[in-house]
C-alpha positions, 0 to 999 in steps of 0.5 A: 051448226057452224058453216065455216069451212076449213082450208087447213085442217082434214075435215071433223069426224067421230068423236072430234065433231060430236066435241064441235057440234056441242061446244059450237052450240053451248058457245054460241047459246052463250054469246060468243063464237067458236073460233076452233076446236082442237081434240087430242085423243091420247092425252084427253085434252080438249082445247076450244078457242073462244072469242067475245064478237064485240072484242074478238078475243076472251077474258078469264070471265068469257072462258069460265062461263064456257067452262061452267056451260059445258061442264053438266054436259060434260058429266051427263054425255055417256060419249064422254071419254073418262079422262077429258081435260077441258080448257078453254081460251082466247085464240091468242095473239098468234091465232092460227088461221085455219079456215076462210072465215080466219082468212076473212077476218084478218083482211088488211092485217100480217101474217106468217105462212108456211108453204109447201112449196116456193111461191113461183115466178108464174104465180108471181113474175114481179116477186123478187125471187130472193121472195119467192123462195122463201118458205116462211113469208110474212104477208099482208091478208088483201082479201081471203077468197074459197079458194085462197089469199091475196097477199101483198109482200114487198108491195107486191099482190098475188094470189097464194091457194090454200093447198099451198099454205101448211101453216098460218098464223095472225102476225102481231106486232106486240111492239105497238099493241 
């Protein structure tokens, strides 16, 4: 069972970690790493992000094995809701961050976060407030810790928690790559 704890996502439960815990053992008996799962229930798609360790992203060979693993399992499991829609991906360019193990694994490269609220002078006394009120900031990951990133914005480091941050994305820069 995969330990990677999420930081901005409610904790799995019915039917969504019965879909982790099979997928995150049919990937990873496959060689590759579960980076997420998403499972909407009203439209019976169930999405899995998959990534080869050695590259960190998947091709269309990596997301078919995935799709041809799962699928006897997929027509045997009686839990198995009738209109599955199963697709299998990279994580992207832009992949969502959404645990400490995502956080861990961009340290030294940008993001873009939305916060709840602003980022405060206590929190940040040297950070320009014109920063500070800005909702959506792109930052530099310094280090992802259990309780949140230290972030450099404007050559300034400070300490952002997870309970602060909604949404969080890698930030590529598709100019150079």
């Amino acid at each position: 069972m995969s330990t990677t704890k999420g930081v901005l996502k409610l904790e799995r439960s019915g039917l969504e970690k019965k879909f982790y815990d099979l997928c995150f053992k049919i990937v990873t008996d496959n060689g590759y790493k579960l980076y997420d799962l998403e499972w909407h229930s009203g439209s019976g798609e169930l999405r899995l992000f998959i990534m080869d360790p050695k590259t960190g992203s998947a091709v269309i060979d990596d997301c078919a094995t995935i799709d041809r693993a799962l699928s006897p399992f997929i027509e045997a499991e009686t839990w198995m809701p009738d209109n599955l829609v199963l697709e299998v991906s990279s994580p992207g360019l832009f992949r969502s961050l959404t645990s400490v193990e995502h956080f861990q694994m961009i340290e030294g490269l940008e993001a873009s976060l939305t916060l709840f609220k602003n980022i405060s002078e206590e929190q940040c006394p040297t950070l320009p407030k014109a920063f500070r009120n800005n909702m959506k900031p792109k930052v530099k990951i310094m280090k992802a810790t259990e309780t949140g990133v230290d972030v450099e914005l404007k050559e300034v480091q400070f300490h952002i928690p997870y309970e602060q941050i909604k949404k969080a994305n890698l930030e590529t820069d598709i100019k150079n790559s």
